[in-house]
N, C-alpha and C positions, 0 to 999 in steps of 0.2 A: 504494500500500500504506500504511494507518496506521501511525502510531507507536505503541507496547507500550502506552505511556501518553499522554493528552492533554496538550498541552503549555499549556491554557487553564485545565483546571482539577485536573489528576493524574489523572482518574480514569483504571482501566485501558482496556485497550482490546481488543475480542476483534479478532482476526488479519484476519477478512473484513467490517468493520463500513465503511460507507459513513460514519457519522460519531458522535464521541464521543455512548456511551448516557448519559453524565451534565449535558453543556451545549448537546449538537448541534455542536461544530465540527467543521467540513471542511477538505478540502485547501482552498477558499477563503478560510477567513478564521481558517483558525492551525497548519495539515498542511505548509505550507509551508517551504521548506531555513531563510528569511529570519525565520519566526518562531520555529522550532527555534532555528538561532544567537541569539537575541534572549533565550532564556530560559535561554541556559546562565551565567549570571553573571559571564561573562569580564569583565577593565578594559577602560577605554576606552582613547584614547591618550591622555589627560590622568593617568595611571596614574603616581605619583608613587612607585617601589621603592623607594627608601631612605628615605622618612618611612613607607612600611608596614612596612617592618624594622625602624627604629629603634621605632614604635607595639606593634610586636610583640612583640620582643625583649628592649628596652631591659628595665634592671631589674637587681636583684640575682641575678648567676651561683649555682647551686649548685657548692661546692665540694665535691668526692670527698674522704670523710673515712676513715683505716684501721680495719680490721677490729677491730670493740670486744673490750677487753678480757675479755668473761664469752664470745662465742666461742672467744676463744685456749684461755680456763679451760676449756673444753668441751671442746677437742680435745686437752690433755693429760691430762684422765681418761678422756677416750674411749682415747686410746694406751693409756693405763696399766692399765686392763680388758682389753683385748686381751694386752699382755702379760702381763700377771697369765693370761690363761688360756689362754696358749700353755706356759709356762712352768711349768705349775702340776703 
């Protein structure tokens, strides 16, 4: 059975195709379990975690800063209209 998509060159692939309609590949020369795994961009074991983290990560944290002041102003004239026309 094909794969959805060619794994040679993406194109799709229909369900009963003997082999990709955009490069020709078959189960011989790229259908295969060993060429699938090959194309999914896993690490190798040479795969060094803590220099990709540090690569990735490293950097200035944002810091979580409090709710700005013209919100707070917002939500004490928001109250204060409410009450105003409960009250009223």
């Amino acid at each position: 059975m094909p794969p959805e998509s060619c794994p040679h060159c993406g194109a799709e692939v229909p369900p009963n195709a003997k082999a990709c309609p955009e490069c020709g590949s078959d189960e011989s020369t790229g259908w295969s379990d060993d060429a699938a795994r090959e194309n999914l961009g896993l690490p190798d074991e040479n795969f060094d975690y803590d220099d990709f983290v540090k690569r990735e990560f490293s950097g200035e944290q944002i810091k979580p800063r409090g709710l700005h002041w013209a919100w707070w102003l917002v939500a004490v004239l928001l109250l204060l209209v409410f009450l105003y026309g409960v009250f009223r």
